[in-house]
C-alpha positions, 0 to 999 in steps of 0.5 A: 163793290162797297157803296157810298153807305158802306163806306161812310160806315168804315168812315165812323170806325177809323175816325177816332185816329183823326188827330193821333200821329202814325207810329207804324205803317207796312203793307203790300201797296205800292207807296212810299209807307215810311214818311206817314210815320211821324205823320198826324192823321188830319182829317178823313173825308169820303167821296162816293166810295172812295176814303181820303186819309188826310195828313199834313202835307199828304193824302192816302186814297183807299178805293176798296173795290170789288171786295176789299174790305177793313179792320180796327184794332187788329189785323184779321186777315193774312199779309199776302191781303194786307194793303195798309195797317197804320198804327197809332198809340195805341190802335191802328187801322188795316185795309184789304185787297184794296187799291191804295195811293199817295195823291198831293192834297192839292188833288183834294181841290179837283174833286166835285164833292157836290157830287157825293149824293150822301154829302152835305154838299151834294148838289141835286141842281147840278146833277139834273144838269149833267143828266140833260148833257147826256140825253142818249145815256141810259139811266142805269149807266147815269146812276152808275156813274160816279161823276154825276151820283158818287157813290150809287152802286148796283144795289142802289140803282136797282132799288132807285129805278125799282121805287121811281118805276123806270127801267134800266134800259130808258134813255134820260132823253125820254125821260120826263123833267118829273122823273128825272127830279125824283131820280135824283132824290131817291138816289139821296133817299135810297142811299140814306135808308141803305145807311140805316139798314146796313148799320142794323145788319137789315139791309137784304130784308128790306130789297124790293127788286135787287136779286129777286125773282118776283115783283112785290106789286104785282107778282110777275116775274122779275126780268134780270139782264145785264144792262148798260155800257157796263153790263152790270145786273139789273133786276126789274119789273116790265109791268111796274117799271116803264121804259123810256126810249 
């Protein structure tokens, strides 16, 4: 699945549509595609890893899933993949085996964009808040979890927990006020290098724990297990990571 990083990547490629009226739209999703037409694109704004096509008086959200993906100017992949392509004057933009929807932009007003850790409104104080409400929620489910880190993905957690040396499995609970302040700001940090490095196609050379097999400390063995409510793949060290519980 896309992470934050990745989505505001996709953000930079289509953000020369703000301000062009739709002339086209198609695709297979389950919205009424007709009354964009005619449309001009306001604003594209992201939270987490969702992107918001703004319009006058509408909002199309594209959720890219596990393995959506985008293009520009042309479409690459078959019809049968085709969510959304609208076009302009003279370009368009083609989204994936994604989810697509219609949402009144009255709904951008509910949404906790203090919770988007690459955001310029990201808010770290009331992040620490939503972690001391959930005192038995595992640490890798708190990172995971869109509500308080919007955007953190697998990759990112593992990294996160890799360079703060915390297990996946710790309780928030346990975990010192000191860990948990540096929890949140590798969260920001980690994302932002994850940025970086994925625009210069260097993203995997740079991975510490996420999918490997040995420690880069202390050359033991990586533990890989699925942790968490979501059962999603951990990769950490038992000797340089420690455990909270």
């Amino acid at each position: 699945m896309p992470e934050g990083p990745s989505i505001l990547l996709m953000k930079e490629s289509i953000q020369k549509f703000e301000g062009q009226k739709v002339t086209e739209a198609s695709g297979n999703a389950k919205i009424d595609k007709d009354i964009l037409v005619g449309k001009t694109l306001q604003q594209i704004k992201t939270f987490g890893k969702q992107t918001y096509l703004i319009f006058d008086d509408v909002a199309i959200r594209i959720h890219l899933l596990m393995f959506g993906s985008h293009s520009v100017d042309e479409q690459t992949k078959p019809d049968r993949q085709l969510r959304l392509a609208l076009l302009f004057s003279n370009s368009g933009m083609y989204f994936y085996t994604c989810n697509v929807k219609m949402v009144d932009k009255d709904f951008l007003a509910t949404i906790d964009w203090e919770a988007d850790v690459m955001s310029d409104d990201w808010n770290p104080s009331k992040a620490e808040k939503k972690i001391k409400a959930n005192p038995d929620m595992m640490v890798c489910d708190a990172l995971m979890d869109q509500d308080i880190f919007s955007g953190v993905g697998n990759i990112i957690k593992n990294e996160v927990l890799f360079r703060i040396g915390v297990q996946p499995e710790s309780l928030l609970g346990k975990m010192p006020t000191k860990k948990i302040k540096e929890l949140i700001k590798e969260a920001r940090n980690y994302s932002f290098d994850f940025l970086e490095w994925k625009r210069d196609f260097t993203l995997k050379k740079h991975w510490l724990a996420h999918t490997k097999k040995i420690c880069p400390k202390c050359g033991q063995k990586l533990i890989k297990k699925q942790t968490g409510k979501g059962k999603r793949r951990s990769f950490f060290c038992e000797n340089d990571q420690k455990l909270y519980q």
